[in-house]
One Martini backbone bead per residue (centre of mass of N, CA, C, O) as a GRO file, in nm:
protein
  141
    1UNK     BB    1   4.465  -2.035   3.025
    2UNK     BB    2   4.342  -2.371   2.971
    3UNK     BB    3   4.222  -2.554   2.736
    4UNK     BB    4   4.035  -2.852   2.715
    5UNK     BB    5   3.972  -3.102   2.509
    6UNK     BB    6   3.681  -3.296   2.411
    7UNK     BB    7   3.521  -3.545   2.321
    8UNK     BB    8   3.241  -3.401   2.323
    9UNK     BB    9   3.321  -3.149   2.157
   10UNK     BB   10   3.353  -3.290   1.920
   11UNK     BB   11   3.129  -3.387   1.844
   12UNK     BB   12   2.963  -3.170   1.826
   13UNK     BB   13   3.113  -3.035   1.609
   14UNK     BB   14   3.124  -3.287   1.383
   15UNK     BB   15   2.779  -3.266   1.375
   16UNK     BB   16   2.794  -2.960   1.247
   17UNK     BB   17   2.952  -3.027   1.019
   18UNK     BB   18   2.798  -3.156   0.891
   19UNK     BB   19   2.596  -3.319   0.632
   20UNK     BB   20   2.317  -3.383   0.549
   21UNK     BB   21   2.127  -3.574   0.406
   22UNK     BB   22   1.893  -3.633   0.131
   23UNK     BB   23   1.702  -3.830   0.329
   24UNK     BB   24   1.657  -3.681   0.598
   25UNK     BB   25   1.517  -3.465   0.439
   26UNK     BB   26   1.294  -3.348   0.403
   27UNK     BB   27   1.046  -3.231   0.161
   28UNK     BB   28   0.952  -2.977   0.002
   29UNK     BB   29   0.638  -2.818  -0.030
   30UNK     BB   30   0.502  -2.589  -0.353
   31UNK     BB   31   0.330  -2.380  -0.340
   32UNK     BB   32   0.066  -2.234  -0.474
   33UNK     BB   33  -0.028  -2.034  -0.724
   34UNK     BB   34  -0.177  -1.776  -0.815
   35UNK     BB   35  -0.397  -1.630  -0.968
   36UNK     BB   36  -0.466  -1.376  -1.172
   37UNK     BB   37  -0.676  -1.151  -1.164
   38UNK     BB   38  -0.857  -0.976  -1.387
   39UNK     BB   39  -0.824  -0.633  -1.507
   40UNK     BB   40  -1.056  -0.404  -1.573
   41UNK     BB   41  -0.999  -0.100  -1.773
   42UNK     BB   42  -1.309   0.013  -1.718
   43UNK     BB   43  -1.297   0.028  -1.457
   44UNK     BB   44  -1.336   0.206  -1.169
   45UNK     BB   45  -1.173   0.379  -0.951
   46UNK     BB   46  -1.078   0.463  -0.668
   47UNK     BB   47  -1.088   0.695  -0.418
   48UNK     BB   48  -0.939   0.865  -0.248
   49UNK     BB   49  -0.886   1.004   0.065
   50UNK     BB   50  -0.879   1.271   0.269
   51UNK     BB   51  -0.603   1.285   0.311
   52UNK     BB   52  -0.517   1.286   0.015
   53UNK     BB   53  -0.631   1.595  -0.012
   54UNK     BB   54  -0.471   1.727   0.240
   55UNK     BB   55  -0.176   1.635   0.115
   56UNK     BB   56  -0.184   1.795  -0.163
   57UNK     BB   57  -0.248   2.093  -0.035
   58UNK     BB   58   0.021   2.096   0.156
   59UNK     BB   59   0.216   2.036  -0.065
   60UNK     BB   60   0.176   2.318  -0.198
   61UNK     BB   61   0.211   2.506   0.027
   62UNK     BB   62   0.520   2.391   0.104
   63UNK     BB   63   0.645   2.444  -0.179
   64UNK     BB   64   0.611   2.764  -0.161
   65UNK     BB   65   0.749   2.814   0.084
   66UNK     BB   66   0.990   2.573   0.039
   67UNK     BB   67   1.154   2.523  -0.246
   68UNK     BB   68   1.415   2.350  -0.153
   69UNK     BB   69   1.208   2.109  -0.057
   70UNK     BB   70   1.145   1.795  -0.235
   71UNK     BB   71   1.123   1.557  -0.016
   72UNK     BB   72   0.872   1.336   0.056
   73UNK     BB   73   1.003   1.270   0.328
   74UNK     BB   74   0.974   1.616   0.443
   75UNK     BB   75   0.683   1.620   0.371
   76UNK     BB   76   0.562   1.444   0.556
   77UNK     BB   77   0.727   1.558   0.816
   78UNK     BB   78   0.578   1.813   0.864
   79UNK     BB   79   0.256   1.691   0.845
   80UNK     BB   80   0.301   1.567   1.115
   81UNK     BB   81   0.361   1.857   1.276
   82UNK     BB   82   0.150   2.045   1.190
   83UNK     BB   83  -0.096   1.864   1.336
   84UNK     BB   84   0.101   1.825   1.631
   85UNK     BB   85   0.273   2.132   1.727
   86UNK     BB   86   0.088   2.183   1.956
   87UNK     BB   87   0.044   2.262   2.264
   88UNK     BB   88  -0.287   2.222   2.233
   89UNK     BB   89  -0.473   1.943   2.206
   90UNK     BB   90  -0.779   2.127   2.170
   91UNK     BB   91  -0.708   2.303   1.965
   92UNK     BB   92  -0.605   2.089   1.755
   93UNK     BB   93  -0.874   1.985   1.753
   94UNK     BB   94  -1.062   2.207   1.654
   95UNK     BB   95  -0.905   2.285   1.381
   96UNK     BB   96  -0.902   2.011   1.225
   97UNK     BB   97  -1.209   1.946   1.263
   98UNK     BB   98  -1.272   2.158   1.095
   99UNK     BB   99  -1.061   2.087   0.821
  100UNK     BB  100  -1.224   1.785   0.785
  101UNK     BB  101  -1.434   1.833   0.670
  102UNK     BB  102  -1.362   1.937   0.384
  103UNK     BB  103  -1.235   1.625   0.289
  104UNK     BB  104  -1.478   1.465   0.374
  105UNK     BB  105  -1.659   1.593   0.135
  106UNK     BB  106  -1.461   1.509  -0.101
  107UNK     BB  107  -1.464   1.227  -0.032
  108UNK     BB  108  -1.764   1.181  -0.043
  109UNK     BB  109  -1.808   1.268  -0.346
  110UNK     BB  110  -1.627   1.072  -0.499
  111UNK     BB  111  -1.740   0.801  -0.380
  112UNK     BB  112  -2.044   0.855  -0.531
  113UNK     BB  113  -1.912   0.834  -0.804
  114UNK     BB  114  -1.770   0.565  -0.772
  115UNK     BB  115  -2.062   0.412  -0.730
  116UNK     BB  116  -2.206   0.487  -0.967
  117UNK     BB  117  -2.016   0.377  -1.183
  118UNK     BB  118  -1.981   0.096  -1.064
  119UNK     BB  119  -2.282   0.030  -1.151
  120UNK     BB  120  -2.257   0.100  -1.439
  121UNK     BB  121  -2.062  -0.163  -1.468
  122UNK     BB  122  -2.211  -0.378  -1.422
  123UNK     BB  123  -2.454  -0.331  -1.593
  124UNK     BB  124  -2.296  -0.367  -1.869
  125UNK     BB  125  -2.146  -0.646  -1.765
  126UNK     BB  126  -2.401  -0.806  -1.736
  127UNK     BB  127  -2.535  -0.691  -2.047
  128UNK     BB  128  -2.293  -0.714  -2.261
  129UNK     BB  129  -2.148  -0.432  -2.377
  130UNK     BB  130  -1.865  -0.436  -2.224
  131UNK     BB  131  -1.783  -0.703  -2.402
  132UNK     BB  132  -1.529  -0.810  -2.584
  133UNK     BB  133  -1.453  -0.896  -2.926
  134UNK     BB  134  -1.217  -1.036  -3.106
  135UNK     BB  135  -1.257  -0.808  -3.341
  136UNK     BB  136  -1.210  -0.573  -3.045
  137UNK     BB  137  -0.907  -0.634  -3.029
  138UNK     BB  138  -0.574  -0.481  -3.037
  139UNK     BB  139  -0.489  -0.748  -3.120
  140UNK     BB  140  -0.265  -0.935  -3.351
  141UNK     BB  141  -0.224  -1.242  -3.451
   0.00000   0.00000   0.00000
């Protein structure tokens, strides 16, 4: 089989393998940055959701039971397997969700304590108490 080059394919060729001129290029505009707002170390943090008190759980029994495996990859992959492993998924719905009720219950108290704080530091915020002058920084100039 024989190729015959075409005098089209020839430009076509020699079009791509040019370089654009940087008159032709459109010019980039650069995104603003946003600026960083300031976090308060004061601020108090969120607490974790339901599953993270019961991956907690899990971790530490899956970790006794299984000494040689440290691996967060396969103690993850465990814990997904334990959720879904019933074959009888009316059964493991009543398990799961009779076991679900003890963490959201540790969520929800924890919550309520976070939500407390985050009043009181509004309050302080407010109020003028919280604010840090000069004299009490850290750092020095």
């Amino acid at each position: 089989m024989v190729l015959k080059s075409s005098a089209k394919m020839k430009s076509v060729v020699c079009e791509r393998g040019k370089r654009p001129n940087s008159n032709s290029m459109p010019k980039m505009k650069h995104k603003k940055k946003k600026k960083k707002t300031k976090i308060d170390a004061k601020m108090p943090k969120k607490p974790p959701t339901a599953f993270f008190y019961f991956l907690e759980d899990f971790r530490t029994g899956f970790q006794e039971q299984n000494p040689d495996i440290r691996s967060m990859c396969d103690i993850g992959k465990a814990c997904g397997v334990s959720e879904v492993g019933s074959t009888s998924r009316d059964n493991v719905a009543k398990n799961v969700s009779a076991e679900k009720v003890k963490y959201y219950d540790i969520a929800t108290e924890k919550q309520a304590e976070f939500d407390r704080a985050m009043a009181e530091f509004i309050k302080r915020k407010e109020s003028g108490e919280d604010e840090e002058t000069e004299d009490d920084s850290d750092f020095d100039e």
